[in-house]
C-alpha atoms as an extended CHARMM CRD file, in Angstrom:
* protein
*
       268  EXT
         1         1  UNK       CA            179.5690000000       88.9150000000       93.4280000000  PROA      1               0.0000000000
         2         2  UNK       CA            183.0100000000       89.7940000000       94.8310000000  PROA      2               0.0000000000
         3         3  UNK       CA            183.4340000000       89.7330000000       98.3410000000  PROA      3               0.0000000000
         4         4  UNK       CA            183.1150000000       93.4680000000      100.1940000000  PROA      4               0.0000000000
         5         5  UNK       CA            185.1690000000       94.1710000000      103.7500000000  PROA      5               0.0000000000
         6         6  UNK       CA            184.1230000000       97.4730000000      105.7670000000  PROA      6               0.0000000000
         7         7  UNK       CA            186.8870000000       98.4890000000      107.8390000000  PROA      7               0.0000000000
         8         8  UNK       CA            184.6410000000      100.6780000000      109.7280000000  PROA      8               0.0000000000
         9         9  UNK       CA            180.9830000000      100.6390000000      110.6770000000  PROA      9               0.0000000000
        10        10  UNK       CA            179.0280000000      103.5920000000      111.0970000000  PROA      10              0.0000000000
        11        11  UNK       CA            176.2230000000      105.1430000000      109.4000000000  PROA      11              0.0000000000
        12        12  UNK       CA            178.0140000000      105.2170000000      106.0040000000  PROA      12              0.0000000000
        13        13  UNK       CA            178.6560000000      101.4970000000      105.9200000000  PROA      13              0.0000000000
        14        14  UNK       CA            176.0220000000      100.6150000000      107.5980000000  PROA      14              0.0000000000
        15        15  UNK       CA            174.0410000000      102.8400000000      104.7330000000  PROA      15              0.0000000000
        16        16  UNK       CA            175.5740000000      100.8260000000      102.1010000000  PROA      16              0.0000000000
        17        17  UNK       CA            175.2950000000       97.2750000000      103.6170000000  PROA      17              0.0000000000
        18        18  UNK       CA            171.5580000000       98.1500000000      103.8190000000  PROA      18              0.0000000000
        19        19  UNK       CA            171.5000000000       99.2430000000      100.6030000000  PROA      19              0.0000000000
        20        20  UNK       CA            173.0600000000       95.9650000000       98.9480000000  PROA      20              0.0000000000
        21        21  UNK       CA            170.8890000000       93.4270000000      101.4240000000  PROA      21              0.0000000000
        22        22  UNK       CA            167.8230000000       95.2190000000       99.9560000000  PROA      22              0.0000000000
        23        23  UNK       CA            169.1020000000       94.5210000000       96.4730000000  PROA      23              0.0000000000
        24        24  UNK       CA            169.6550000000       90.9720000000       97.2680000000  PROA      24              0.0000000000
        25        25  UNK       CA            169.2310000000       89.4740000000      100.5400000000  PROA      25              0.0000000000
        26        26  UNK       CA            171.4770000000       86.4690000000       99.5920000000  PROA      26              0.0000000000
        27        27  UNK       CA            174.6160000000       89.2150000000       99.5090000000  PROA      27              0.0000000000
        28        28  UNK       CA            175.2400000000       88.7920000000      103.4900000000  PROA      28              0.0000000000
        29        29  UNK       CA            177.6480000000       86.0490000000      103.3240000000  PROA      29              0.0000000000
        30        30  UNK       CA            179.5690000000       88.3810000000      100.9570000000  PROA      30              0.0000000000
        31        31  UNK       CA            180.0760000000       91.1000000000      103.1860000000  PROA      31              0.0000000000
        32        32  UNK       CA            182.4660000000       91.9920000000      106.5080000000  PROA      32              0.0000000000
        33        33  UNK       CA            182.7310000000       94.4710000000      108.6800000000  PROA      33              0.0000000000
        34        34  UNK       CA            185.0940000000       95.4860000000      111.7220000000  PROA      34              0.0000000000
        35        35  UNK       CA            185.1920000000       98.1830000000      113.4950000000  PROA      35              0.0000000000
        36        36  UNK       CA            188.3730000000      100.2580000000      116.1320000000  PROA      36              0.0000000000
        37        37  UNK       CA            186.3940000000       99.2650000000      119.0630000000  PROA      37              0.0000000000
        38        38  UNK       CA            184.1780000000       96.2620000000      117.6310000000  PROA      38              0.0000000000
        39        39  UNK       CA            180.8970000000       97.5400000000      119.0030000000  PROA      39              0.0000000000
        40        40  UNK       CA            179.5570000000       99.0610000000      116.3340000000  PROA      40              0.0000000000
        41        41  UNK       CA            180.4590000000       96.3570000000      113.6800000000  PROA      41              0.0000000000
        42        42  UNK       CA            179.1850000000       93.8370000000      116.1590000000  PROA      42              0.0000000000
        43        43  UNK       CA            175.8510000000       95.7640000000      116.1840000000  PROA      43              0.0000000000
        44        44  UNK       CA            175.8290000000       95.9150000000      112.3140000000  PROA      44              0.0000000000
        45        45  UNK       CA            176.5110000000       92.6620000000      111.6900000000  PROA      45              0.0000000000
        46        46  UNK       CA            174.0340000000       91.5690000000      114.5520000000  PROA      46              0.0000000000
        47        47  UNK       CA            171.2330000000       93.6710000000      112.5870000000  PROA      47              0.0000000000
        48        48  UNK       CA            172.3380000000       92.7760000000      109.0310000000  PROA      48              0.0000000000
        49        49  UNK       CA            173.5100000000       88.7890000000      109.2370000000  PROA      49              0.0000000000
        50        50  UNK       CA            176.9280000000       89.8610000000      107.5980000000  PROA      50              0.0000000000
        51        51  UNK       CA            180.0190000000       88.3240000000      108.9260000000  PROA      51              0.0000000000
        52        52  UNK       CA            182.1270000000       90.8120000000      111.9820000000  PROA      52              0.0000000000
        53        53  UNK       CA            185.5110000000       89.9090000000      111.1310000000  PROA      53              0.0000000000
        54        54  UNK       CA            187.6050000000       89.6460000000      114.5340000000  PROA      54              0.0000000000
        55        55  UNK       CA            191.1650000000       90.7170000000      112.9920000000  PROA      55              0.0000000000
        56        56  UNK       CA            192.2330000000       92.7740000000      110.1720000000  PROA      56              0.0000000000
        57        57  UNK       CA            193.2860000000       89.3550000000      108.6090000000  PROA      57              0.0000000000
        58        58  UNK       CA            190.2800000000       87.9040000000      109.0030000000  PROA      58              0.0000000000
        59        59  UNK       CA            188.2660000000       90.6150000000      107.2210000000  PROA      59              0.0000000000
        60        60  UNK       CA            190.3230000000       91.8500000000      104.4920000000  PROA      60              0.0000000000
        61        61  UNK       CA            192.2880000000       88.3950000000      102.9310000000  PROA      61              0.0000000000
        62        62  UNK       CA            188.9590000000       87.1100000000      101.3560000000  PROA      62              0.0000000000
        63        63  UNK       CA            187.7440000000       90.6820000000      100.3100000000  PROA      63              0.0000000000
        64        64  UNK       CA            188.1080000000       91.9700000000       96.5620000000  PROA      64              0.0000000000
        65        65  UNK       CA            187.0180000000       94.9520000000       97.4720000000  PROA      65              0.0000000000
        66        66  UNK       CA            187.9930000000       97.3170000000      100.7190000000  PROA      66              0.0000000000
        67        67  UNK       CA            185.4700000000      100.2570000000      102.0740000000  PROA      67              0.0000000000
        68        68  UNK       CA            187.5820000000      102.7070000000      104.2870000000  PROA      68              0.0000000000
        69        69  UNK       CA            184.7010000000      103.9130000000      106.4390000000  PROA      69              0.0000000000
        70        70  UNK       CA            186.3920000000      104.8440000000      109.3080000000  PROA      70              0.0000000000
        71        71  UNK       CA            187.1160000000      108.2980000000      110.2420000000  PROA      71              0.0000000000
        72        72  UNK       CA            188.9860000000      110.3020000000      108.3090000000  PROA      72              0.0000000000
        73        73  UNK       CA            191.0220000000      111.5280000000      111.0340000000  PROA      73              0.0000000000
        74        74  UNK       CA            191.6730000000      108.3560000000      111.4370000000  PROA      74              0.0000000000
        75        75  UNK       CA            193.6170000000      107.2870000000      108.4080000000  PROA      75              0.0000000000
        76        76  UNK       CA            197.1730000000      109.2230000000      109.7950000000  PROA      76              0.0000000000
        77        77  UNK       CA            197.4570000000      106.6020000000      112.3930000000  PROA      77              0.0000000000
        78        78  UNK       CA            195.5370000000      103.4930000000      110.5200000000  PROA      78              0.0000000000
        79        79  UNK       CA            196.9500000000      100.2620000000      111.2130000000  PROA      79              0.0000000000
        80        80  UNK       CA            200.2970000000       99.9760000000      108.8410000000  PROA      80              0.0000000000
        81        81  UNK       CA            199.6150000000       96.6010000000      107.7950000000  PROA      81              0.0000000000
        82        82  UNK       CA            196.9020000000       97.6290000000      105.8910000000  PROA      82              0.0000000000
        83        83  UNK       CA            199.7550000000       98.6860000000      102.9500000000  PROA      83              0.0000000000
        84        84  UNK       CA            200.4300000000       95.0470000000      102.4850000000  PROA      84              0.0000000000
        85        85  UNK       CA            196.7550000000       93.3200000000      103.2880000000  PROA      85              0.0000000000
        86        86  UNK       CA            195.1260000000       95.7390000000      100.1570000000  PROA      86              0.0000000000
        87        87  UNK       CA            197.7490000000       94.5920000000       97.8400000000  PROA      87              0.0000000000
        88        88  UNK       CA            196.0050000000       93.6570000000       94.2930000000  PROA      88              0.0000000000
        89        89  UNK       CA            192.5870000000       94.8020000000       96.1470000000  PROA      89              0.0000000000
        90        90  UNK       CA            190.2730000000       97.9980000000       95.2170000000  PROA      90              0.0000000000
        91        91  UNK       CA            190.0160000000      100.2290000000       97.7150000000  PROA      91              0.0000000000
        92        92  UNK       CA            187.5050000000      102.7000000000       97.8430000000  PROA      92              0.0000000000
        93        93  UNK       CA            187.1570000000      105.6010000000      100.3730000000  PROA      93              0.0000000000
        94        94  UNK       CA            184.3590000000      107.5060000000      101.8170000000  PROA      94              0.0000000000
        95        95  UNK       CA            186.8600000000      109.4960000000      103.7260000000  PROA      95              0.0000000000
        96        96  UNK       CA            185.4110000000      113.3890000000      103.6110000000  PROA      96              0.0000000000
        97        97  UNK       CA            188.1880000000      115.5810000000      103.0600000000  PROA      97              0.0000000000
        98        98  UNK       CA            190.9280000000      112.2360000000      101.7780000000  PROA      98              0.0000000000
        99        99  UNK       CA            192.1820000000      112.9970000000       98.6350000000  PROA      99              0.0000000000
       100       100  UNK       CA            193.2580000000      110.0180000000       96.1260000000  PROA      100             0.0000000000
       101       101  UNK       CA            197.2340000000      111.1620000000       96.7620000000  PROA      101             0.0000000000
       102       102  UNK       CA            196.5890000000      110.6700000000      100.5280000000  PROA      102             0.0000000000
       103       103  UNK       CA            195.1110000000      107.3590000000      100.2420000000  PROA      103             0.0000000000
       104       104  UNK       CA            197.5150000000      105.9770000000       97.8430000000  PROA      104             0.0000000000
       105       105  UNK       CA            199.9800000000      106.8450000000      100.2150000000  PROA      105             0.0000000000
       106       106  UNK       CA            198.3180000000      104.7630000000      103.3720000000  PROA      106             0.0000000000
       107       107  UNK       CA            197.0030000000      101.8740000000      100.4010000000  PROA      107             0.0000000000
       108       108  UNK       CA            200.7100000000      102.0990000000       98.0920000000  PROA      108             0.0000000000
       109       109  UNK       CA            199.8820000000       98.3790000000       96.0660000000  PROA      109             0.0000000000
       110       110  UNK       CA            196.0510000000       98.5040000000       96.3050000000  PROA      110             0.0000000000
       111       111  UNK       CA            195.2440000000       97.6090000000       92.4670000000  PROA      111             0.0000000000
       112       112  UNK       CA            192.8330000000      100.8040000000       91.9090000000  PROA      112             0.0000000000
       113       113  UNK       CA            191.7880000000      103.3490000000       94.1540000000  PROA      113             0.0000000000
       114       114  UNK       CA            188.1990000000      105.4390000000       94.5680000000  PROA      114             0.0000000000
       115       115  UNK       CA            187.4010000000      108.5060000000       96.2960000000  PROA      115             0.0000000000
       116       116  UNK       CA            183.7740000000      109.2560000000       96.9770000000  PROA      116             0.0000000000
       117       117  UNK       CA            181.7580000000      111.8750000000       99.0360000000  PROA      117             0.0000000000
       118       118  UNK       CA            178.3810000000      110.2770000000       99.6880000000  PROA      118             0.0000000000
       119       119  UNK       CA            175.9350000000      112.2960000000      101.5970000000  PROA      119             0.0000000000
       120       120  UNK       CA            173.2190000000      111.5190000000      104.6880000000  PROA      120             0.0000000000
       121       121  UNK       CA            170.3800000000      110.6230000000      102.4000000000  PROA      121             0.0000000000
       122       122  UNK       CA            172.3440000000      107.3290000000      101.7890000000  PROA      122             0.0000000000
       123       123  UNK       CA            170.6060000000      106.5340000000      104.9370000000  PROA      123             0.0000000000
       124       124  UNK       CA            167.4820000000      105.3250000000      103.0520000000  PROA      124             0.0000000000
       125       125  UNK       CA            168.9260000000      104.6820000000       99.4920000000  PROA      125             0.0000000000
       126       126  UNK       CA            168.5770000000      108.5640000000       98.4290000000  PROA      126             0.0000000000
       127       127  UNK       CA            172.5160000000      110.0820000000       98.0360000000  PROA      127             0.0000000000
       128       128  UNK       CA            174.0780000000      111.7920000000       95.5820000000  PROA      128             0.0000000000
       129       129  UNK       CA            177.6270000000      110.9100000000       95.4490000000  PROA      129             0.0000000000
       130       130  UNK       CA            180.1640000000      112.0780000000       93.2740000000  PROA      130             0.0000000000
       131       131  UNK       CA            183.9240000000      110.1420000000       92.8840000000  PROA      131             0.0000000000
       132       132  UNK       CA            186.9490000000      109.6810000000       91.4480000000  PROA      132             0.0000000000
       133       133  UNK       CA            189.6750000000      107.1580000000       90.8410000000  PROA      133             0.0000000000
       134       134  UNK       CA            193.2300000000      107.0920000000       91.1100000000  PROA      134             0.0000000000
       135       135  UNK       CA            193.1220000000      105.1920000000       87.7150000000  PROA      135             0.0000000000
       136       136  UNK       CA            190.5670000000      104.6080000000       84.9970000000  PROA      136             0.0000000000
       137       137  UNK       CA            188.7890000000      101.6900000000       86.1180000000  PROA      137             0.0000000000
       138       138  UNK       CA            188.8840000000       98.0880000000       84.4250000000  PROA      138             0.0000000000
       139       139  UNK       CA            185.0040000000       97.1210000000       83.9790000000  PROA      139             0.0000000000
       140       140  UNK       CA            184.4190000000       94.1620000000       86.5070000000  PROA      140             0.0000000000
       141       141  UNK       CA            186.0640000000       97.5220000000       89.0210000000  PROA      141             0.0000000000
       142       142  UNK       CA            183.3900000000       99.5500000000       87.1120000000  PROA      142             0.0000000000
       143       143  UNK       CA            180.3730000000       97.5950000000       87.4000000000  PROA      143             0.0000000000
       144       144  UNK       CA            181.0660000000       96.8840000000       91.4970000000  PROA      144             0.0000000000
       145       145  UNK       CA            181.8650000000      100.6190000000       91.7870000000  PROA      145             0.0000000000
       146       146  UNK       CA            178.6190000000      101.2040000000       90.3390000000  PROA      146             0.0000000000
       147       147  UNK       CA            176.6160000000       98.4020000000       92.0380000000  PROA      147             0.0000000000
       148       148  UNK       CA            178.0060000000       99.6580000000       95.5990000000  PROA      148             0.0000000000
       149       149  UNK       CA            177.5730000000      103.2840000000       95.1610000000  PROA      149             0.0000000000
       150       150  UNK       CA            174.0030000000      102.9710000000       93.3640000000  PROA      150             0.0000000000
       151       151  UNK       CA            173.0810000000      100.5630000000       96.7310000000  PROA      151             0.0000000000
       152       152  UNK       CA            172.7920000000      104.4160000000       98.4220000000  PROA      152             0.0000000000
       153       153  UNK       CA            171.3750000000      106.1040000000       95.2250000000  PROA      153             0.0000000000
       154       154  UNK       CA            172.4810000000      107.5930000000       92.7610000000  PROA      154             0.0000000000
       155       155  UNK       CA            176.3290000000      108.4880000000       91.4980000000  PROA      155             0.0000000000
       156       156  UNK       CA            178.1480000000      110.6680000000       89.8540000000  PROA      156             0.0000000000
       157       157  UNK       CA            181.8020000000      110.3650000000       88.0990000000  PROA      157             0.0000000000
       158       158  UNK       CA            183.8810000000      113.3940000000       88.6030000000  PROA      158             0.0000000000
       159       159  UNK       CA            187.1200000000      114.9830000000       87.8560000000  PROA      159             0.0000000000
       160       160  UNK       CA            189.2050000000      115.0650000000       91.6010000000  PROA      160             0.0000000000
       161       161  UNK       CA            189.4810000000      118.9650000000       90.4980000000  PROA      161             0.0000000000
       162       162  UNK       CA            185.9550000000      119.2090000000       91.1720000000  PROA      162             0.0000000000
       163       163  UNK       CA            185.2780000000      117.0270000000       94.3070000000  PROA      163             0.0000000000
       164       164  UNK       CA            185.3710000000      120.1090000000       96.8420000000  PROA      164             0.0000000000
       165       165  UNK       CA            183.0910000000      121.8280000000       94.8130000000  PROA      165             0.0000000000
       166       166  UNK       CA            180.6720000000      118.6410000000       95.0000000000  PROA      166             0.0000000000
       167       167  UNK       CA            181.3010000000      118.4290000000       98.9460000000  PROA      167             0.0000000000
       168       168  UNK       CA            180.1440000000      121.8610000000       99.2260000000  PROA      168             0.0000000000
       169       169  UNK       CA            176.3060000000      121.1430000000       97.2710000000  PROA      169             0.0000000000
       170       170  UNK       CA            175.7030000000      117.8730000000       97.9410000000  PROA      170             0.0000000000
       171       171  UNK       CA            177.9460000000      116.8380000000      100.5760000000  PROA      171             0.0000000000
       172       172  UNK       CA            177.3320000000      119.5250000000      102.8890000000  PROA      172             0.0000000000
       173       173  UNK       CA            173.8840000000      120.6980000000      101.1990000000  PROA      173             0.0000000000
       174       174  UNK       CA            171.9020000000      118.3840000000      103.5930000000  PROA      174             0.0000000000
       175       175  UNK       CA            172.6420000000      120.7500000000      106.1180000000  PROA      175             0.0000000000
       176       176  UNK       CA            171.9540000000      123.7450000000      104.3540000000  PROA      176             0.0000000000
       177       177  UNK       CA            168.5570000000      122.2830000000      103.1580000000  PROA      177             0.0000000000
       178       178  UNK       CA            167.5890000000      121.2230000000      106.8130000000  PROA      178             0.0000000000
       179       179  UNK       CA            168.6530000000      124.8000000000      107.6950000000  PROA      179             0.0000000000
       180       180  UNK       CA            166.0720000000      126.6680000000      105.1970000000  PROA      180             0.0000000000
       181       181  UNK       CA            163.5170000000      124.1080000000      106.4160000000  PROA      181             0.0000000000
       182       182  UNK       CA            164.0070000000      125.1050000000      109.9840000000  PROA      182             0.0000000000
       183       183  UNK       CA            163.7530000000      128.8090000000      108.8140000000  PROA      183             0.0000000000
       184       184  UNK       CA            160.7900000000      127.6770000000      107.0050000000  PROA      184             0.0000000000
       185       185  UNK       CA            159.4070000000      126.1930000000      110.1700000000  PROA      185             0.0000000000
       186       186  UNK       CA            160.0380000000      128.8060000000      112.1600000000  PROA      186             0.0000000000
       187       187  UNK       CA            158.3570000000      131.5340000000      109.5050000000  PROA      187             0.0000000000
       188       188  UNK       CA            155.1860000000      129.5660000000      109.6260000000  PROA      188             0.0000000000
       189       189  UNK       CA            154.9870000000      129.3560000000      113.7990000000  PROA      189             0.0000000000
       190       190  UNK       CA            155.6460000000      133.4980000000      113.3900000000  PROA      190             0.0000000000
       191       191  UNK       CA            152.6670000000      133.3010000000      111.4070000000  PROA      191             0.0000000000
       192       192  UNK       CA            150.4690000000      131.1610000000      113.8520000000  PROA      192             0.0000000000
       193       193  UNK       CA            150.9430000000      127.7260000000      113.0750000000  PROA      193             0.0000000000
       194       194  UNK       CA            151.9100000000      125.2180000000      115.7160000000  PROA      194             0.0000000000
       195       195  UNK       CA            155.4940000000      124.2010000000      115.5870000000  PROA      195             0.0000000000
       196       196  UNK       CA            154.4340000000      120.6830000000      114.3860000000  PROA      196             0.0000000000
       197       197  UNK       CA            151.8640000000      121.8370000000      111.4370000000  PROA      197             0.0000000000
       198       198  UNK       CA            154.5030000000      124.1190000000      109.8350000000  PROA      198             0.0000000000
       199       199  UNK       CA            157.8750000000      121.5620000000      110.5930000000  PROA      199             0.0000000000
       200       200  UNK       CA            155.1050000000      119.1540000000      108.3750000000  PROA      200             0.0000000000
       201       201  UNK       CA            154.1080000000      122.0850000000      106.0420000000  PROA      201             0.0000000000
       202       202  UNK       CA            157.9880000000      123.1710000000      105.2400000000  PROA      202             0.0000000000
       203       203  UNK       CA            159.3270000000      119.1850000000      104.9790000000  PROA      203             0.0000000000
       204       204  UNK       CA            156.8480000000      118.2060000000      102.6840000000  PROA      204             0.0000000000
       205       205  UNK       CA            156.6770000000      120.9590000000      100.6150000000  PROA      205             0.0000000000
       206       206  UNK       CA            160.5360000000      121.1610000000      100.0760000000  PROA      206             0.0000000000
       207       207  UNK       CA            160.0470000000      117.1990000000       99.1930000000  PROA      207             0.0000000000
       208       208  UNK       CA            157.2300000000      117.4710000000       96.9520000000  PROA      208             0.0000000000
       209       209  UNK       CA            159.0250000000      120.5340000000       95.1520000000  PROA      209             0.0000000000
       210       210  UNK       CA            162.1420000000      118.7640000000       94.4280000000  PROA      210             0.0000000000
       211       211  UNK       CA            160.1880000000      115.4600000000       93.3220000000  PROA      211             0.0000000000
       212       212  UNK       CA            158.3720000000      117.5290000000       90.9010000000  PROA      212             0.0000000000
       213       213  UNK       CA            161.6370000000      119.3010000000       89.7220000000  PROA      213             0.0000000000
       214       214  UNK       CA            163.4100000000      115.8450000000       89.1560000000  PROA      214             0.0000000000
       215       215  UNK       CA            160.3440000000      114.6430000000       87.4820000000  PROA      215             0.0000000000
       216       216  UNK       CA            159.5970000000      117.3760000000       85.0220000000  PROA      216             0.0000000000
       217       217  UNK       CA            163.1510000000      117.8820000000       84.8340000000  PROA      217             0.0000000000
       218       218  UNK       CA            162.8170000000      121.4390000000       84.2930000000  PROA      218             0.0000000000
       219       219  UNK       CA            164.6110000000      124.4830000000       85.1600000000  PROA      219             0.0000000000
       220       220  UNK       CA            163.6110000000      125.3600000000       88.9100000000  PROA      220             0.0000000000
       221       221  UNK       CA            163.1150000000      129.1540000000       87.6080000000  PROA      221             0.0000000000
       222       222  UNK       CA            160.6530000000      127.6920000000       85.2200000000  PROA      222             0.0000000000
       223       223  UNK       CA            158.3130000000      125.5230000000       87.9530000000  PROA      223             0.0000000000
       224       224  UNK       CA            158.9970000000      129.1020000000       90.0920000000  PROA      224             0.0000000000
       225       225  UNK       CA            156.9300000000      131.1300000000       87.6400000000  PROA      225             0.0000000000
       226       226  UNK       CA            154.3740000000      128.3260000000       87.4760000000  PROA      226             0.0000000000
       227       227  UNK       CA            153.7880000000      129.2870000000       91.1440000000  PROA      227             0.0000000000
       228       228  UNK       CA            154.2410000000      133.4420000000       90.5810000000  PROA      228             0.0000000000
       229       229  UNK       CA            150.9580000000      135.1460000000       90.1650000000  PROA      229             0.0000000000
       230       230  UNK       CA            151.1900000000      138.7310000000       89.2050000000  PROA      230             0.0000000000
       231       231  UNK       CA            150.6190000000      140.8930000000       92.3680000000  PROA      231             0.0000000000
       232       232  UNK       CA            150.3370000000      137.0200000000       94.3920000000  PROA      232             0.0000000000
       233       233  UNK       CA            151.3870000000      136.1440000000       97.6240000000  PROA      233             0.0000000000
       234       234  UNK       CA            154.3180000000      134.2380000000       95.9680000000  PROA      234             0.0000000000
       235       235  UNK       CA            155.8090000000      137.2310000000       94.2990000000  PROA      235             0.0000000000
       236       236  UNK       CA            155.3380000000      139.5180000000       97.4920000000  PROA      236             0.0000000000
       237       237  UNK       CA            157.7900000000      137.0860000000       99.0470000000  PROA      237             0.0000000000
       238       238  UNK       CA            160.0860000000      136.3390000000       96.2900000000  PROA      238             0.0000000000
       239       239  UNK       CA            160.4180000000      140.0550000000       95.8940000000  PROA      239             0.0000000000
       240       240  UNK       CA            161.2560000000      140.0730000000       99.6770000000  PROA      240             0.0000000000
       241       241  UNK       CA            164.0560000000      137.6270000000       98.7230000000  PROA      241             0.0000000000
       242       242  UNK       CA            165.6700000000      139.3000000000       95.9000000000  PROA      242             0.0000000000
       243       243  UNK       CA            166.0880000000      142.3870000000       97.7590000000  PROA      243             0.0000000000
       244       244  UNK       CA            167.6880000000      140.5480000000      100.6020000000  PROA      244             0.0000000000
       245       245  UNK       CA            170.0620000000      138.9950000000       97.8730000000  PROA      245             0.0000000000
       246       246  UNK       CA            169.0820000000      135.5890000000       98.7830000000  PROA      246             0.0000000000
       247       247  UNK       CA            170.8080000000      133.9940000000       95.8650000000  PROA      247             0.0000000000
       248       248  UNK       CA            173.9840000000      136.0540000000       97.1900000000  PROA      248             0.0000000000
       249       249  UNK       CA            173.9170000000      134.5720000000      100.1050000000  PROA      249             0.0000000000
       250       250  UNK       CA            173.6950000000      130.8930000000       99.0010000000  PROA      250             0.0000000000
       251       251  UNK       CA            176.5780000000      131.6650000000       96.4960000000  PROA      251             0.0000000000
       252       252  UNK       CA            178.7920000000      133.1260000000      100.0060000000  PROA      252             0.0000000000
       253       253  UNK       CA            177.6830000000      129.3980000000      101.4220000000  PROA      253             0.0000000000
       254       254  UNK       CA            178.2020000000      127.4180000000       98.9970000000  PROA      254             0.0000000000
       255       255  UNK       CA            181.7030000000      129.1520000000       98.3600000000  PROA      255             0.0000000000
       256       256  UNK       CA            182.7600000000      129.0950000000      101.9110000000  PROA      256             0.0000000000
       257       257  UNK       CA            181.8860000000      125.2170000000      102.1660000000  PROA      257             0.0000000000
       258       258  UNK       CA            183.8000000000      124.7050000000       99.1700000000  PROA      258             0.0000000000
       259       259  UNK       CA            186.9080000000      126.5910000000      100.6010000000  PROA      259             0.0000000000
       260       260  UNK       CA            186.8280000000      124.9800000000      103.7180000000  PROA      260             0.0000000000
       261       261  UNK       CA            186.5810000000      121.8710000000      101.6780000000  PROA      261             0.0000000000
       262       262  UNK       CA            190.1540000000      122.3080000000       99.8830000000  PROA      262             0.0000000000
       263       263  UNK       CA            191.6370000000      123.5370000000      103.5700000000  PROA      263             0.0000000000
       264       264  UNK       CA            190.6230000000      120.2270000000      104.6140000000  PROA      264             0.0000000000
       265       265  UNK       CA            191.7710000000      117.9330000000      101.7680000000  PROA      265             0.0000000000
       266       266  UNK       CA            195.0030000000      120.6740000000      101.5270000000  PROA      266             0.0000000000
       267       267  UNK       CA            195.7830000000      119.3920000000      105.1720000000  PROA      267             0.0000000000
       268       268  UNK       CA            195.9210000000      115.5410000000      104.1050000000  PROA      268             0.0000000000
């Protein structure tokens, strides 16, 4: 296994150190962390058993490969020896908004580069993230590419062309889901139920649905008719929808998210 430096330690990294330990618990002497302030990377490492590298030196030198998990507003004024310490090394990015022209500017000799957009679910081993490389990669590149970014689920290769449409469904469509189960919440307390029966009602019924989607691997309209009486309670409210244009208005969301997407990634 090559050896894997975090140069930043949040929730992302701290997503995919989890994700690797539970793979193989004998990975911790293969991973680093550090951290702009060195609390959080001393609290990650304190929690996972992996090594908090005191100096830039000390955590990049022995690494093969380099996670940039720092903020991305962050990258402008990153340390400038990191052009020469990820010479010959892969770099990959979880930098939202960081495209591969930007980072091969602040990494100039790095070996390969990777752009990905992983999403919260990482946090217990269920994203969907979509990347892209600077370069095809060679396959030992490849196969830790794959083995980091399936630690957090499950990933997707993608044209850079596409990457702000994939930060507006999966990388911002946490928030959007939590949103509709909120409404969904809130629905079911207008009804009668207690705040905590329909927050319980609305989660697990959005989780079961989508289990049963990926499962059957069907189209959704397909399960929806499963569901759709004729004169049923599920039609009175999908009719409700449909004249309210609800797919309209998760088309303007999803559009404005990606838009705001290639302002962002058009500023770096």
């Amino acid at each position: 296994m090559s050896r894997i430096a975090f140069l930043g330690a949040g929730n992302m990294a701290a997503a995919m150190v989890g994700g690797l330990l539970a793979r193989n618990p004998a990975l911790a002497a293969e991973l680093s962390c550090r951290s702009g302030t060195g609390t959080t990377a001393a609290a990650l490492a304190a929690r996972t058993g992996i090594t908090h590298a005191r100096s830039l030196d000390e955590l990049i030198t022995p690494a093969d490969l380099v996670v940039i998990a720092f903020k991305p507003q962050h990258l402008a004024a990153a340390d400038p020896r990191l052009a020469e310490l990820t010479a010959g090394k892969l770099v990959l990015s979880v930098l939202a908004g960081k495209r591969l022209a930007s980072l091969a500017r602040a990494f100039p000799r790095a070996r390969n580069i990777v752009r990905t957009m992983p999403n919260t679910p990482a946090a217990i081993g269920a994203a969907i993230t979509p990347w892209c490389t600077l370069h095809p990669l060679a396959e030992p590149d490849l196969a830790i590419v794959q083995l980091l970014l399936g630690a957090c689920g499950q990933h997707l290769p993608l044209a850079e062309e596409q990457m702000d449409a994939a930060t507006a469904i999966s990388g911002c469509g946490p928030g959007f889901l939590f949103e509709y189960i909120a409404a969904m919440r809130d629905a079911g307390m207008a009804a009668g139920l207690s705040r905590e029966t329909a927050t319980l009602l609305a989660s697990e019924t959005v989780l079961g649905s989508a289990r049963l989607l990926v499962r059957q691997q069907a189209d959704p309209e397909t399960l929806r008719n499963q569901v759709t009486s004729p004169n049923g309670s599920t039609l009175a409210g999908l009719r409700r929808m449909e004249a309210r244009d609800f797919r309209g208005l998760i088309r303007e969301t999803v559009l404005a998210a990606k838009a705001r997407a290639g302002e962002l990634s058009a500023d770096t």
